[in-house]
N, C-alpha and C positions, 0 to 999 in steps of 0.2 A: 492482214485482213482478219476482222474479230468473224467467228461464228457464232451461230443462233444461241448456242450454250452460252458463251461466255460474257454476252454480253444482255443475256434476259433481265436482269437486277436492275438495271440501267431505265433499259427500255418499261418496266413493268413501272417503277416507281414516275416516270414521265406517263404512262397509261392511265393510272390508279391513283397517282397521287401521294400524299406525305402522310398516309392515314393507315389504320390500321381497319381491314376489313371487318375484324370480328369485334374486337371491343371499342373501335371510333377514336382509340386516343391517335392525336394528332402528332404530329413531327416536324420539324424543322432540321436545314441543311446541317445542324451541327450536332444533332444527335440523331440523325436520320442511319445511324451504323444498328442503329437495335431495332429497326423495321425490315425484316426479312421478306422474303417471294418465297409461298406456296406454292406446288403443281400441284394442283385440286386434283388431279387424274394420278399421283404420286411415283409420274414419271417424268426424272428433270430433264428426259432428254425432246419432250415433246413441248417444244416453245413456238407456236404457230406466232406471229407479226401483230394479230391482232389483241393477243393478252388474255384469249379467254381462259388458257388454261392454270391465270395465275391469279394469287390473290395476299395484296400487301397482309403479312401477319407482324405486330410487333413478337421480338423474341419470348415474349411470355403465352402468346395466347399460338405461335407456333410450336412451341414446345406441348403445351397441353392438346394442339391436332393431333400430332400425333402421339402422344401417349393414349388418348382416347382411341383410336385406330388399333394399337397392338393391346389395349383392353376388349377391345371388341372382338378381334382376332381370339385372343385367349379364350374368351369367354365361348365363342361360337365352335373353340374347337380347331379353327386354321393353325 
């Protein structure tokens, strides 16, 4: 039996689609390994059915989420 962790990736890219939320490039089945799931709330353990808390990034523009985040972090002092 899969649990809600392990199979969000799945489930998100069937929610959201073969897109990347931040920069709109598109994907298809055969390069669809370099489009990653964000937890916008940046806890992977909270994957509610409905998807809110996710959002297709390709690996470039997930990568710079969070480096933006522990820039801000730095910056603010956290």
């Amino acid at each position: 039996m899969e649990t809600p962790v392990s199979n969000y990736r799945e489930r998100s890219l069937k929610i959201h689609g073969l897109i990347c939320a931040k920069c709109r490039r598109e994907f298809t089945y055969r390069n669809r390994q370099l489009l990653t799931v964000h937890h916008k709330d940046g806890n992977p353990r909270n994957n509610p059915a409905d998807g809110s808390n996710w959002e297709n990034l390709c690996v470039y523009c997930h990568e710079d989420e969070h480096n933006r985040n522990r820039l801000g972090n730095y910056l603010s002092g956290e």
